[in-house]
C-alpha positions in Angstrom: 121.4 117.7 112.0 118.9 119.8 110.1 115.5 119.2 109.1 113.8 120.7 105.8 110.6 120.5 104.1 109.8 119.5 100.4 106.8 121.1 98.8 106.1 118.8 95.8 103.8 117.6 92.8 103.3 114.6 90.8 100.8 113.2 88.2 100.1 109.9 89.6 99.5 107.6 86.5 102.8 106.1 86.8 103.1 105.7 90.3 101.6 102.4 92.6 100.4 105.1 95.3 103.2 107.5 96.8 104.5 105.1 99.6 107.5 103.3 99.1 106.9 99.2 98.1 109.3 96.5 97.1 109.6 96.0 93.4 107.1 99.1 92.0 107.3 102.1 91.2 106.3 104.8 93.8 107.0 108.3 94.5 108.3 108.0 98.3 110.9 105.4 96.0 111.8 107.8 93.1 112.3 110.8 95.4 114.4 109.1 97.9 116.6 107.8 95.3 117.4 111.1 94.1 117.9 112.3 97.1 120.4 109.5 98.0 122.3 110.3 94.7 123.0 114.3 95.9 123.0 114.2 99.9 123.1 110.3 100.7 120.9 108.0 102.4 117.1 109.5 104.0 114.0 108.8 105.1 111.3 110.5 104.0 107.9 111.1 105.8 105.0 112.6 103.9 101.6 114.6 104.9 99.4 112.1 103.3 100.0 108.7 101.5 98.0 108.7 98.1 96.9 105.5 96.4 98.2 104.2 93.0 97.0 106.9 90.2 96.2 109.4 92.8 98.2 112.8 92.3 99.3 115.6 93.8 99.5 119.6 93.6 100.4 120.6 96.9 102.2 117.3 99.0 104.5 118.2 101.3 107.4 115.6 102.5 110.3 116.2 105.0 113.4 114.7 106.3 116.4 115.2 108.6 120.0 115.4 107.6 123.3 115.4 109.2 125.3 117.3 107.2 123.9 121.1 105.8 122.3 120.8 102.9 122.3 123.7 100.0 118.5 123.7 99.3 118.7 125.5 95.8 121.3 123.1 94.7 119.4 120.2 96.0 116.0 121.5 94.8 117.6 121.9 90.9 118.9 118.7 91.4 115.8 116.7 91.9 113.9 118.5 89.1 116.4 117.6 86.6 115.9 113.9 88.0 112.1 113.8 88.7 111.0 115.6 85.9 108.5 115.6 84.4 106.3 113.4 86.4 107.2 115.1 89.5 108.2 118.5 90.7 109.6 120.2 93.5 108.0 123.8 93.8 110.3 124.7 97.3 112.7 123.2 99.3 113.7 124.8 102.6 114.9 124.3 105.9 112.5 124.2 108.7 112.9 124.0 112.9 113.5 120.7 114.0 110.3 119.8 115.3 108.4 120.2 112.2 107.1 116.5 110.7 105.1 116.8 107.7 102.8 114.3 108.8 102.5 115.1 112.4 102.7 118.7 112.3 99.8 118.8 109.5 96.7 120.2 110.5 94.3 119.8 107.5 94.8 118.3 104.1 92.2 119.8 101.1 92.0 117.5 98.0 89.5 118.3 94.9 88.1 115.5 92.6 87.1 116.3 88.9 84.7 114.0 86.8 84.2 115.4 83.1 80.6 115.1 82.4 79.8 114.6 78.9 79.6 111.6 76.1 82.9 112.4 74.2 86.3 112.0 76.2 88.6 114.8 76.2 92.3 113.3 76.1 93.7 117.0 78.1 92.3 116.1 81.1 92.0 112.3 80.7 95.3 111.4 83.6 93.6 113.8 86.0 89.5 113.6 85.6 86.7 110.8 85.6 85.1 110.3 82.3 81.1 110.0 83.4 78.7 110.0 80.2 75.3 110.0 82.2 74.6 113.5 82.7 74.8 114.3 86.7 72.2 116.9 88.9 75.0 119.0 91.0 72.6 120.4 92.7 71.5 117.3 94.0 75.0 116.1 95.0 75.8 119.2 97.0 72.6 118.8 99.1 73.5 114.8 99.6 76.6 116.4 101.0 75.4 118.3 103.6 74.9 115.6 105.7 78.5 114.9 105.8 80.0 118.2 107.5 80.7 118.1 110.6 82.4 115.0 112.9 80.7 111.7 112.0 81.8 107.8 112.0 82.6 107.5 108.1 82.8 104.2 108.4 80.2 103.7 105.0 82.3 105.7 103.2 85.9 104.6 104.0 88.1 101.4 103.7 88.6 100.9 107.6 92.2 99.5 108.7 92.2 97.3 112.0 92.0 99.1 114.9 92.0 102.7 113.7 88.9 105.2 114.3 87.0 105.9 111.2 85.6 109.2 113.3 86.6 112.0 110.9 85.4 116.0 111.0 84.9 117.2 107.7 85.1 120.8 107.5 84.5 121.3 104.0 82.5 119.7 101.1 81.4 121.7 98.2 80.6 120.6 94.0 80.7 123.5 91.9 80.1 123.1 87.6 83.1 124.2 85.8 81.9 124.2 82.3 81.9 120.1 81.6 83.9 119.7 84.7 82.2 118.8 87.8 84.6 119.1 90.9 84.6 118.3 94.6 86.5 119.7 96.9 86.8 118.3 100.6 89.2 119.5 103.5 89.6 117.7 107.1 92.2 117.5 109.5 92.9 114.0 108.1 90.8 111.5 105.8 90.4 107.6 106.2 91.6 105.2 103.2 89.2 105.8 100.3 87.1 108.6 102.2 86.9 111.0 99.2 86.8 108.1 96.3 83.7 107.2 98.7 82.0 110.4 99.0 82.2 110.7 95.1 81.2 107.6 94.4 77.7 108.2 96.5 77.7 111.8 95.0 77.7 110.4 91.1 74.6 108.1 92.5 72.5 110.8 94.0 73.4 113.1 90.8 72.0 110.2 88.6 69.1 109.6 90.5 70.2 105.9 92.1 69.7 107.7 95.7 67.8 110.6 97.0 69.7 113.0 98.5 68.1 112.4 102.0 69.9 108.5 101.5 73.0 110.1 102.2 72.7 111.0 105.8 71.1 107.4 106.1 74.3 105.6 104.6 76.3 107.9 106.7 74.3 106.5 109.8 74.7 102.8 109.0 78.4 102.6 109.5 78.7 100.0 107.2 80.9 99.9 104.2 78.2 97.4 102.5 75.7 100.4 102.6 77.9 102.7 100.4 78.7 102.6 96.3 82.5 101.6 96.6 84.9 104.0 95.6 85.4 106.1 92.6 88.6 105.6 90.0 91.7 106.9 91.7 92.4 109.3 88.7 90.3 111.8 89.1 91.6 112.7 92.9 94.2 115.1 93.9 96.0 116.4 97.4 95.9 120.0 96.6 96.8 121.4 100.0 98.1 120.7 103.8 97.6 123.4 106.0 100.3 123.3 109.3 
């Protein structure tokens, strides 16, 4: 029995969110398939679940297999049978205890709104089209108030009995011509925590909050006090850190 680690991409348009659901289309599906095709039957477990339309530079998946596996031949394999919407950069056997959930000990994701009136269709699948013109300056000092370890639960969807106590270690928007682009990083993120955060970012940068408002949200811990959650689109896993 070996274990090995897949470090992998996708452009989420396609996709109904990376985990594995009867009768759609998902990335956990299309990449165990091909894996069943080359090496047989395998679970897969995964550093982070996206949502439908979310995507992905730098996911990381692993599984265990009885037999050895010969990771270049595997690796070509699945690019020839994934392509183009997703993409295996490495492919490589790891010691047995490694899970690329558990073992995970941060996860970095960036979002990108374009901020201008006309669209652009090159970065359309991976950016939020915002007209209104937004104050960055004004989103990054919202922002501050959410470093550190806080109850998110204004700015995430909670599931039943799980914490919504998350310590976020980074949160920065920098101007990248007509791009505007978070970029967060945590040990682990509740269901819609970013999507949240950018959502109450685009109304402090358009003047629908004070910056000040955002540490008040924060407090509430109530979802009702937050601005929902920004399209899915613009949001990508960019790294996990083990």
């Amino acid at each position: 029995m070996g274990t090995y680690r897949i470090d992998l991409a996708y452009l989420g348009t396609g996709f109904h969110g990376y985990a594995a659901q009867p009768n759609v289309r998902t990335v956990q599906g299309e990449l165990e398939a091909a894996l069943e095709r080359v090496i047989g039957p395998v679970e897969t477990f995964v550093a982070g679940r996206t949502d439908k339309g979310v995507h992905a530079s730098g996911q990381v998946a692993s599984f265990s297999a009885a037999a050895a596996v010969d990771c270049l031949r595997l690796q070509r394999s699945l690019n020839k049978q994934l392509a183009p919407e997703i993409a295996i950069g490495k492919l490589s056997r790891v010691t047995d205890d490694f899970h690329a959930r558990f073992s995970a000990t941060g996860r970095r994701y960036t979002y990108r709104i374009l901020n201008r009136e006309t669209p652009d269709p090159f970065v359309a699948a991976t950016s939020w089209h915002f007209t209104t013109p937004l104050d960055v300056a004004a989103m990054q000092e919202g922002c501050r108030a959410l470093v550190g370890e806080h109850d998110f639960a204004s700015l995430c969807k909670a599931a039943e009995g799980k914490s919504t106590v998350r310590e976020l270690r980074v949160v920065s928007w920098s101007e990248l011509g007509d791009i505007l682009q978070l970029e967060v990083a945590a040990s682990s993120f509740c269901h819609q925590m970013v999507r949240s955060i950018v959502a109450i970012s685009v109304d402090v940068g358009r003047g629908r909050l004070r910056p000040p408002e955002v540490a008040e949200i924060l407090e509430a811990r109530d979802r009702n006090a937050g601005s929902g959650a920004a399209p899915p689109h613009g949001l990508t896993l960019v790294e996990v850190t083990y």
